[in-house]
N, C-alpha and C positions, 0 to 999 in steps of 0.2 A: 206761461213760460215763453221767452221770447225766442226769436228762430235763429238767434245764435247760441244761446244756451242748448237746445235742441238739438244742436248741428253739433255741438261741441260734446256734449252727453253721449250721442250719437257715435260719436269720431272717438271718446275715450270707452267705449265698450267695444266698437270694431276692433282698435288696436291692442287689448287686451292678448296674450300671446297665448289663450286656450281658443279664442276665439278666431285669431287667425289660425291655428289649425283646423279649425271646425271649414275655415273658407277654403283653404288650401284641400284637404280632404272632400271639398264637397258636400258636409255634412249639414244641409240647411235647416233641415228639420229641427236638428237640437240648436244650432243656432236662433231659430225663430222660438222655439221653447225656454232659453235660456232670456232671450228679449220681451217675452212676456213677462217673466220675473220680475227684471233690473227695472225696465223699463216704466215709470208713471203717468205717460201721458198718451195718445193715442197717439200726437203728431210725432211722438221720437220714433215709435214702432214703424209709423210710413216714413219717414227720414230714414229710416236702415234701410227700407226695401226699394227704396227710391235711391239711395247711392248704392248700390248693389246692382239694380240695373242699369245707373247709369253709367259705374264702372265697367261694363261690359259683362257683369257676371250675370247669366240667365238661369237665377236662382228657381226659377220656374222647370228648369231641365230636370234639377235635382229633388224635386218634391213629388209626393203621392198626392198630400192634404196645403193645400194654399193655407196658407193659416187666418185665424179670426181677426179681422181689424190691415191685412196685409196692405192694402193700397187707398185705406179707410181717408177719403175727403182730398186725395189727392187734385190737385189743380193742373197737373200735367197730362197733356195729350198720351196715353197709351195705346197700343193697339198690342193687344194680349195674343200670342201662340199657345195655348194649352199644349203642353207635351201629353201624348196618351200617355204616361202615365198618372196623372191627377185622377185622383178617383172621390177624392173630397173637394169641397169648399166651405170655407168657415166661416161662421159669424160676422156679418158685417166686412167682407174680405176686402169688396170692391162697392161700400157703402160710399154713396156721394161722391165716387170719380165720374163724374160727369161728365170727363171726354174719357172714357175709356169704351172700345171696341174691339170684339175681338172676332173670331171668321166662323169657330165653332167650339161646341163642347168638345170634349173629346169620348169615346163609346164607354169606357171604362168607369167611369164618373156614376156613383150610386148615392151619393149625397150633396144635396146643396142647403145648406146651412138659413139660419132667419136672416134676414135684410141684405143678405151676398151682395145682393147686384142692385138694391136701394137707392134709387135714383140717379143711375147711370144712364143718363140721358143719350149719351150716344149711341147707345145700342140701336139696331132697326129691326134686325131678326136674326131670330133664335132657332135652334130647333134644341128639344130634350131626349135624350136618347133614353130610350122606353129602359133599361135597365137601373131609372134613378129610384131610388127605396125611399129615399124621402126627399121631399122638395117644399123649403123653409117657410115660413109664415111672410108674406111681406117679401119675399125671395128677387123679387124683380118688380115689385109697388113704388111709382113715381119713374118708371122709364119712358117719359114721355117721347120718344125718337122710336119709340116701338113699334111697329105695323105691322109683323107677321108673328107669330108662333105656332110652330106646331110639336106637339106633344108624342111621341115617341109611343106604336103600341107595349103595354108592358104597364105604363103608369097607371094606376088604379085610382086617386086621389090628386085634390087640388086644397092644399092647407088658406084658410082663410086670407084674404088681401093679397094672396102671390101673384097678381096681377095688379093692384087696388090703384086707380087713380091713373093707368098708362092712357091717355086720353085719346092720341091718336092710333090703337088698333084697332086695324080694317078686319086682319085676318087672321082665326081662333083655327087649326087643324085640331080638333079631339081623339083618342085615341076610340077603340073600340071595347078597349078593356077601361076604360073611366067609370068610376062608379059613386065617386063623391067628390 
């Protein structure tokens, strides 16, 4: 699909007039749900969320659950605020933004989803806040910019590859409650 059709798909689903109530209202959640629907290709899904922010709107304020695919391959420099309220992340959210950074999780945060953070190279350090209940396969596998993490007491479990492949970490903090 080329990246005006994309753009244009994009621009004829925002401007739909259920949809600009959904923006006007704040409501991004159904908004992102209803673009999972319509939407066929990953890159129209990151074209919504990418003019969304770059309109000024920090759909990010309004969510609990980042959604699956949200900033999926994006090429553009971000530097992410989690608002405390995000208590999810979904599927591939921030798969392959490679410049994306952000300062921290936020404490609220009890899920991160398979390949979330999949090769987001900018990243350098993390910390996970001991109250995550699951933490995705491959969650943060290929963040080569990585060199610290530490793990949060509270997490019990490390699902296979959620680290696989970050080549330059120096530094692993474990929890005391780790058990797999």
């Amino acid at each position: 699909m080329t990246s005006q059709r994309v753009f244009n798909n994009v621009k004829k689903f925002l401007q739909s007039s259920s949809n600009q109530d959904l923006i006007t209202s704040g409501d991004f959640s159904e908004l992102f749900a209803r673009a999972h629907q319509y939407f066929e290709c990953v890159g129209e899904f990151r074209q919504l969320s990418e003019l969304l922010i770059e309109s000024g709107i920090n759909v990010l304020n309004f969510l609990t659950r980042i959604p699956a695919d949200f900033l999926y391959g994006c090429i553009e420099s971000y530097v992410i605020k989690f608002p405390t309220t995000v208590q999810e992340i979904g599927d591939s959210a921030f798969r392959n933004a490679q410049l994306l950074t952000f300062s921290e999780l936020p404490d609220k945060i009890h899920r991160i989803e398979d390949n979330a953070f999949f090769n987001c190279k900018g990243l350098i350090s993390i910390t996970l806040p001991g109250d995550i209940e699951y933490l995705g396969e491959a969650a943060f596998a290929l963040c080569n910019g990585l060199t610290d993490v530490t793990i949060g007491e509270g997490i019990e479990s490390l699902l296979d590859y959620t680290f696989k492949r970050c080549q330059n970490l120096i530094n692993v903090y474990l929890p005391s409650t780790i058990r797999e």
